[in-house]
C-alpha positions in Angstrom: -9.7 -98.6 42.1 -7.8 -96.1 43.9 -8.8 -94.7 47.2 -7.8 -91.4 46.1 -9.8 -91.1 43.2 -13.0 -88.9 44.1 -16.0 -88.3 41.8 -16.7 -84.8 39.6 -20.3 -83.9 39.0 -20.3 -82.8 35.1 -22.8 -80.6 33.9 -24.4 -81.9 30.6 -27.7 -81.3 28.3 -29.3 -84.5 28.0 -31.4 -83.5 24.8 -27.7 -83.9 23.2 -27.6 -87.9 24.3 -25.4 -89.0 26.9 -22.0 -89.1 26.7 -19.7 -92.3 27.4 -16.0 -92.4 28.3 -13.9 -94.5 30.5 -13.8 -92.0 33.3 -17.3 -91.2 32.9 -20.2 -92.8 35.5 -23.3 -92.0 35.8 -25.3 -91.4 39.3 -29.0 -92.3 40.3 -29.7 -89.0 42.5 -32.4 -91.5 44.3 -30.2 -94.3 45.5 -26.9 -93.1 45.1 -26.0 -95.7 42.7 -23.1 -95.1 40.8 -22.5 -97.0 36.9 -19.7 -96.8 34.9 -21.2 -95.0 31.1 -18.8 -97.8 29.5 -19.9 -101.4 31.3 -18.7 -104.5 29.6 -22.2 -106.1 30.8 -25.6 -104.5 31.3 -25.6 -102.7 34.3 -28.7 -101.1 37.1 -28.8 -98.9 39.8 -30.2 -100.4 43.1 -33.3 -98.9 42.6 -33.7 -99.4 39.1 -34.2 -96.4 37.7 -31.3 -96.1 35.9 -30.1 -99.0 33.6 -27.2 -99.6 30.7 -28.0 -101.9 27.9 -24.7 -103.0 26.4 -26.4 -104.7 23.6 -28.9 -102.1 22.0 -26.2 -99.2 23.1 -28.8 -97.6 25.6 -28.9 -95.7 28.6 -32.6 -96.0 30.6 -33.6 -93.4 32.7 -36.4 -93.1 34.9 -36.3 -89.3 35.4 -33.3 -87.2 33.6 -33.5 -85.1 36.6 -32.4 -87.3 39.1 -29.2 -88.5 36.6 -25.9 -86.9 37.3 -23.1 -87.5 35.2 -19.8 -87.4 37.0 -16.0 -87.6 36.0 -13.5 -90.0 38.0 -10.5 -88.1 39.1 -7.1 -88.9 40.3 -5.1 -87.2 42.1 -2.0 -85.6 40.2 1.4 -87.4 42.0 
């Protein structure tokens, strides 16, 4: 990964589901722990709070507060 890219925090309603793309992540507000919303293997943060099952197509969370859901972004050359 670039060491230019720098995370976006995107706001998002999680009664709606949560969204997946390849420059999406999501961020455990407790740890810090950042996960990619498109893993190719099933994925925790540190503290476990947040988890990805690739399998059943789920996202695990712990407390919706404490999720942010950011955007990679790269600076335009």
């Amino acid at each position: 990964m670039s060491e230019d890219a720098k995370y976006v925090a995107v706001p998002f309603d999680f009664s709606q589901g949560y969204p997946t793309a390849p420059d999406l992540f999501y961020q455990c507000a407790v740890c810090g722990g950042i996960l990619p919303s498109q893993p190719p293997d099933n994925l925790g943060c540190p503290c476990n709070r947040l988890f990805i099952d690739v399998e059943a197509g789920r996202l695990s969370v712990e407390e919706n507060e404490k999720l942010r859901l950011l955007r990679r972004e790269f600076p335009k050359t």
